[in-house]
C-alpha positions in Angstrom: 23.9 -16.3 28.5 24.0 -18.5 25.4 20.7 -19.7 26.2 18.9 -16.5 26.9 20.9 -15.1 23.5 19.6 -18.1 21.9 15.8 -17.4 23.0 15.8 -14.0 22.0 17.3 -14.9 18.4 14.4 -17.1 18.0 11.9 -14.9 19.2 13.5 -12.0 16.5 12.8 -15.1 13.8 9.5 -15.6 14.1 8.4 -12.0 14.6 10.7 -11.0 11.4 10.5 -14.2 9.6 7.7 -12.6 6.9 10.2 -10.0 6.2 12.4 -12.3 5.7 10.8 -14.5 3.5 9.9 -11.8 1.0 13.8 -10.6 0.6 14.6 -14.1 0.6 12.1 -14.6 -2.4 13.2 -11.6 -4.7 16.4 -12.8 -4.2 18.6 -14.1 -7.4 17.6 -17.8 -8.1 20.3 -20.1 -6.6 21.0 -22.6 -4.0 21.1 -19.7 -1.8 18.3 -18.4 -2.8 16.1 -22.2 -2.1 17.9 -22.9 1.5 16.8 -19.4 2.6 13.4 -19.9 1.5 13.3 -23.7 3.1 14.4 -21.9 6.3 12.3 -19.3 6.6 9.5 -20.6 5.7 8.1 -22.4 8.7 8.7 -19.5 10.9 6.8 -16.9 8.7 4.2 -19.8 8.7 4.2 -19.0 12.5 4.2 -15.8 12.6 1.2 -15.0 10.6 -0.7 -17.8 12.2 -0.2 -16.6 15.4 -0.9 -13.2 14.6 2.5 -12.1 15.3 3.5 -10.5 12.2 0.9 -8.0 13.0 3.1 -6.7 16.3 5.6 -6.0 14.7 3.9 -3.8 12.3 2.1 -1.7 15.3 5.7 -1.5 16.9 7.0 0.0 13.3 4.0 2.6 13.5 4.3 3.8 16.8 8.3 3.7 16.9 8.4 5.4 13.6 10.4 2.9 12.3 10.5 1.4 8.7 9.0 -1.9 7.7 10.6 -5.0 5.8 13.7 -5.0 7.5 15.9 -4.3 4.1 15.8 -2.1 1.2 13.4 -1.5 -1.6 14.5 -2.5 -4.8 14.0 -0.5 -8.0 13.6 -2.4 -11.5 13.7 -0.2 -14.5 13.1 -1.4 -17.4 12.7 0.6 -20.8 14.2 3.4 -23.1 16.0 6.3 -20.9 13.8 9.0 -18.9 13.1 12.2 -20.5 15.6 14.8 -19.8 14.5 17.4 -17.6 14.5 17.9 -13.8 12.2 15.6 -11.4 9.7 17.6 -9.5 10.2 17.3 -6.3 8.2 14.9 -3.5 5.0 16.8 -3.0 4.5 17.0 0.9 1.4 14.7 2.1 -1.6 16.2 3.9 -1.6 16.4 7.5 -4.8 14.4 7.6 -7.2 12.1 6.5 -9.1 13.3 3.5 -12.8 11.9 3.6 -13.3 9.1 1.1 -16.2 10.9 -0.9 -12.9 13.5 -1.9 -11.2 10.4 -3.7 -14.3 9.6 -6.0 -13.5 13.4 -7.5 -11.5 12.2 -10.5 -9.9 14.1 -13.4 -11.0 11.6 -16.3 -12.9 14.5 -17.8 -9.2 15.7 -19.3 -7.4 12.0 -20.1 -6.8 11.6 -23.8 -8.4 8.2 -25.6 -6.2 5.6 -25.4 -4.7 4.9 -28.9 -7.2 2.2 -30.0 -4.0 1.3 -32.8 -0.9 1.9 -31.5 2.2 1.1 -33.9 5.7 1.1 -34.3 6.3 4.7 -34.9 3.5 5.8 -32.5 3.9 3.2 -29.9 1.4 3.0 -26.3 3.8 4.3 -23.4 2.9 1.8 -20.5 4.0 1.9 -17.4 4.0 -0.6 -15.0 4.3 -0.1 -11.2 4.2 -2.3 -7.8 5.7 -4.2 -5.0 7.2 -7.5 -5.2 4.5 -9.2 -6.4 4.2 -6.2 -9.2 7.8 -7.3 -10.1 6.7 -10.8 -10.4 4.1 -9.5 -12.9 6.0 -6.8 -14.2 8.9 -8.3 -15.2 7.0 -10.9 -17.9 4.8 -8.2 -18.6 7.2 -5.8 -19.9 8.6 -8.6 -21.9 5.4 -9.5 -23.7 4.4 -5.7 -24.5 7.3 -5.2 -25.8 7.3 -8.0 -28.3 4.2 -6.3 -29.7 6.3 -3.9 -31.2 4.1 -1.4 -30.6 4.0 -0.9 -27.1 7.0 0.9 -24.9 6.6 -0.6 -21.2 8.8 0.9 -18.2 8.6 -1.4 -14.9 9.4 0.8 -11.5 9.2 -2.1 -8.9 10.1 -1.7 -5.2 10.4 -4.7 -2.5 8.5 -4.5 0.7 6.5 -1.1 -0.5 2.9 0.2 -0.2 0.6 2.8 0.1 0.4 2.1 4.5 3.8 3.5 5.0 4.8 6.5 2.8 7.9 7.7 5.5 9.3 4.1 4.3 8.2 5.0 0.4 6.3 7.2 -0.8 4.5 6.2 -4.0 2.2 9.0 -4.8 5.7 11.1 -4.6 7.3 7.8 -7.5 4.3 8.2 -9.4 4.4 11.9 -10.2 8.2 11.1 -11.2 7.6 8.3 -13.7 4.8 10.1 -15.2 7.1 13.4 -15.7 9.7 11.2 -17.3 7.7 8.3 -19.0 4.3 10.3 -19.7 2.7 6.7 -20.3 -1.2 6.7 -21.4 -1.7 3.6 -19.5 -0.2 3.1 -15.6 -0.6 -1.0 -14.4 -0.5 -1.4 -11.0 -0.3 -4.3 -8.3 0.7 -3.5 -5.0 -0.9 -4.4 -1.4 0.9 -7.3 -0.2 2.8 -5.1 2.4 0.1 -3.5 3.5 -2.6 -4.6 5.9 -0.4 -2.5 9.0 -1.2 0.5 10.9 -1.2 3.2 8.6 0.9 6.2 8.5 0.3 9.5 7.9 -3.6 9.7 9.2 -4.8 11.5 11.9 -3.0 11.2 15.7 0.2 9.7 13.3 -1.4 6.1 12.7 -4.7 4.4 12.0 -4.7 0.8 13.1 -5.4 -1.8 10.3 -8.5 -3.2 10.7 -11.0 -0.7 11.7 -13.3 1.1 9.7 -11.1 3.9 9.7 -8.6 2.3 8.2 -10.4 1.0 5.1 -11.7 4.8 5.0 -8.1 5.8 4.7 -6.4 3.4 2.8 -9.3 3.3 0.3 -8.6 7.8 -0.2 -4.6 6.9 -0.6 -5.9 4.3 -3.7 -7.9 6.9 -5.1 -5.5 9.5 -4.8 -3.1 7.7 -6.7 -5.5 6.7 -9.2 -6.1 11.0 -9.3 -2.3 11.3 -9.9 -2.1 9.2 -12.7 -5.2 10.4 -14.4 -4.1 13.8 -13.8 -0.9 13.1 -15.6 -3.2 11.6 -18.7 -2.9 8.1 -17.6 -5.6 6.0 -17.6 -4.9 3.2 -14.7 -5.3 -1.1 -15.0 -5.1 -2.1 -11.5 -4.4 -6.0 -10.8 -5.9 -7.4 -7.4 -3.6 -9.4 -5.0 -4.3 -13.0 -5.9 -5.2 -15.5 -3.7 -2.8 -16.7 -0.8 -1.9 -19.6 0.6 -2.4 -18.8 4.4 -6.0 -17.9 5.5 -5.5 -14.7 7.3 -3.1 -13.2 4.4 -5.6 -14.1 2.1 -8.4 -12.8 4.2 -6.7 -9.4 4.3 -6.0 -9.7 0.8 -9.5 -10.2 0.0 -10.8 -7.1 2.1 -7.9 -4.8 0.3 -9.1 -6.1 -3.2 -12.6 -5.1 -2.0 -11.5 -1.7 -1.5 -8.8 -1.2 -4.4 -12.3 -2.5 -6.5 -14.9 0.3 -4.9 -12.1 2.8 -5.9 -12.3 1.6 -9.8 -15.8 1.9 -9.8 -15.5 5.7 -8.4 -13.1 6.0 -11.0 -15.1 4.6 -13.9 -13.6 6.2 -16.6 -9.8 6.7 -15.2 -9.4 3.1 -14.2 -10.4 -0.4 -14.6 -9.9 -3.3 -11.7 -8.3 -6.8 -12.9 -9.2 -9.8 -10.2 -6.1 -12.1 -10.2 -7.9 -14.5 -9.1 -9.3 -15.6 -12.3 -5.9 -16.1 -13.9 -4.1 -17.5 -10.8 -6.8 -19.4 -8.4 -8.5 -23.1 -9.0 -12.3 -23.1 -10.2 -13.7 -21.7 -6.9 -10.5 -18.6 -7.1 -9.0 -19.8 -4.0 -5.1 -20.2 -3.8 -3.5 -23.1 -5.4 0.2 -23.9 -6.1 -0.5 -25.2 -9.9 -2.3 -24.6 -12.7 -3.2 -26.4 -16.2 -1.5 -24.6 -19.4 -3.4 -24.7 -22.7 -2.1 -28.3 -23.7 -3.3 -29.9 -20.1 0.6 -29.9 -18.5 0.5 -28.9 -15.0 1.9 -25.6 -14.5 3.8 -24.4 -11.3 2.4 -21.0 -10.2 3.5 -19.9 -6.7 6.6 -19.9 -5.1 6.6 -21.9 -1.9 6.4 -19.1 0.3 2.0 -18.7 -0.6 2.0 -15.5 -1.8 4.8 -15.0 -4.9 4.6 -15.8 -8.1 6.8 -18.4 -10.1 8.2 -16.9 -13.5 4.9 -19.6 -14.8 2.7 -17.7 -12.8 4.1 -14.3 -13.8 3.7 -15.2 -17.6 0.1 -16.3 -16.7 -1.1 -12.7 -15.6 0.8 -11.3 -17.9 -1.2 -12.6 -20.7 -4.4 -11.7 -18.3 -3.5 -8.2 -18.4 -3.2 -8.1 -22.4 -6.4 -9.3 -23.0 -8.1 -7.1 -20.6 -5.8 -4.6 -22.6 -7.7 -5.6 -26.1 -11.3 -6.7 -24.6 -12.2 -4.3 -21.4 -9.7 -1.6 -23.0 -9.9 -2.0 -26.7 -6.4 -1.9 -27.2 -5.7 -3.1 -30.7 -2.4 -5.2 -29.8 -1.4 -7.8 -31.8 -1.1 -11.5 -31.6 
C-alpha cells in the first residue's frame, strides 16, 4: 500500500508540478520560497517535456474543473476606487464570435491621450495581468508613479487567462477597473496560463492547438481590447517573453503572434510591445542574464524559465515607458 500511495503521489507531481512551480514562484521571497522552487523544478521540467502538462489541462476542460491548483491573487496598487456600485459580470456569449467581429473596434470615440500629463492632471494607468503581469506590474507602477504625473493601479491575478473564464473572468475584471479607475491607458500581459482547451466556445471547449482555437482565443483578445477602448482606454499590450523550455516558448511565440494580429485590427485602440527585445539575447531567444547600461551582468529570470527576477521586472518596465513617450508620445519625464 505504501508503495502504490507512493506511485500515485509521484505521478500527481509531475502532472501538477507546473502549477506548482508558478504558486511556488509568486510566493514571498524566503528560504521557503527557494527549496520549493529547487523541488519543483525538475518535475515541471518533466511535465512540459513530456507533454504531460497538457492532460491535465484537457482533463480541467472536460471535468469542468479549475486550473492552477490554488487561488488567484489580486495586487492593487493605487489611490482608492471611485465610490459607486460595480456593474455586475456581464454573461459571456454562448458561442464563438467569428474573428472578423473582433477587428470592429470603438477607437472612433477614445479621447487623445494627454500628450502632457501633470501633477494636477495626472494619466490614469492601469495595469493588468497574470503572474508574469505582476512581475512587470509591480516595478511598473513604481516607476510611473515617480513621474509624478502618472496615477498607476496594478489588478494582478496568479494562474489567470483569457482560456478559462469559469476559473476568471477577465473581460468581467476589466469592465470593473475601468468603472472604478477610468484609466486612459490599460497595460496588459497575460498568456502564460493559457495554451489549454478553451472554455466557453462552441460544444463547451475548443482544444488548444487547432485552428479553431487560435480563431477563438484571438476574438476573446480583441474583445477585451473592445472593452477597454469602449471605456476610453487606449490599450499597450506586452508579449510573453521568451522561455526557457522549447515547447512553452513555442506556444508562447504562436499566442504573441496572435495577441500582435489583434493590435494591428486595432490600430488606433492598441499598440503591441515584443518582450523580447528588452528580455531576450541578440537573436530574442530566452536567456537567464542580461548586460545593464555599465556592462554588469544582470539576472533576469527566475529559475523556473518563464518569471521574471525583480532585474528583469525593472527592465520591461523601463521598455514600457519609452514605448509610452516614443510609439505613444507620452510626454513623461526623466
Amino acid at each position: 500500500m505504501l508503495f502504490i500511495g507512493a506511485v500515485c503521489f509521484a505521478v500527481w507531481l509531475v502532472l501538477d508540478a507546473p502549477s506548482l512551480q508558478r504558486s511556488a514562484t509568486v510566493s514571498p521571497l524566503g528560504a521557503r520560497r527557494t527549496v520549493s522552487l529547487d523541488i519543483v523544478g525538475p518535475f515541471a521540467a518533466l511535465s512540459r517535456g513530456t507533454g504531460l502538462s497538457h492532460l491535465v489541462g484537457w482533463t480541467d476542460g472536460e471535468l469542468g474543473r479549475t486550473p492552477g491548483g490554488g487561488p488567484s491573487l489580486a495586487v492593487i496598487t493605487g489611490p482608492p476606487p471611485a465610490k459607486g456600485p460595480k456593474p455586475p459580470p456581464g454573461p459571456r456569449p454562448p458561442g464563438p464570435v467569428p474573428v472578423s467581429a473582433s477587428s470592429t473596434t470603438t477607437t472612433s470615440t477614445l479621447p487623445v491621450l494627454s500628450a502632457h500629463p501633470t501633477s494636477a492632471d495626472p494619466l490614469r494607468v492601469l495595469v493588468v495581468g497574470d503572474s508574469l503581469g505582476i512581475d512587470l506590474g509591480q516595478p511598473l507602477v513604481n516607476d510611473l508613479a515617480a513621474t509624478g504625473v502618472v496615477t498607476p493601479v496594478l489588478d494582478g491575478r496568479v494562474d489567470t487567462g483569457l482560456s478559462r473564464p469559469d476559473y476568471f473572468d477577465w473581460p468581467a475584471e476589466l469592465r470593473v477597473d475601468m468603472a472604478n479607475h477610468r484609466p486612459q491607458l490599460v497595460v496588459v500581459m497575460m498568456g502564460a496560463n493559457d495554451p489549454q482547451s478553451l472554455v466557453g466556445g462552441a460544444g463547451g471547449g475548443i482544444v488548444y492547438g487547432t485552428p479553431a482555437w487560435n480563431a477563438d482565443y484571438a476574438q476573446r483578445v480583441g474583445a477585451f481590447i473592445d472593452e477597454a477602448n469602449a471605456g476610453g482606454a487606449h490599450v499597450l499590450w506586452v508579449g510573453m517573453p521568451p522561455m526557457a523550455g522549447s515547447q512553452l516558448n513555442g506556444e508562447m511565440q504562436d499566442l504573441n503572434g496572435v495577441v500582435h494580429s489583434q493590435g494591428e485590427a486595432h490600430p488606433v485602440g492598441a499598440t503591441y510591445l515584443s518582450s523580447a527585445l528588452s528580455l531576450g539575447d541578440a537573436h530574442g531567444d530566452f536567456t537567464a542574464y542580461l548586460p545593464s547600461s555599465s556592462g554588469a551582468e544582470v539576472n533576469v529570470r527566475t529559475p523556473d524559465g518563464i518569471h521574471l527576477t525583480p532585474g528583469g521586472g525593472e527592465r520591461l518596465s523601463q521598455a514600457v515607458l519609452a514605448s509610452m513617450r516614443s510609439i505613444l508620445h507620452i510626454d513623461l519625464p526623466d
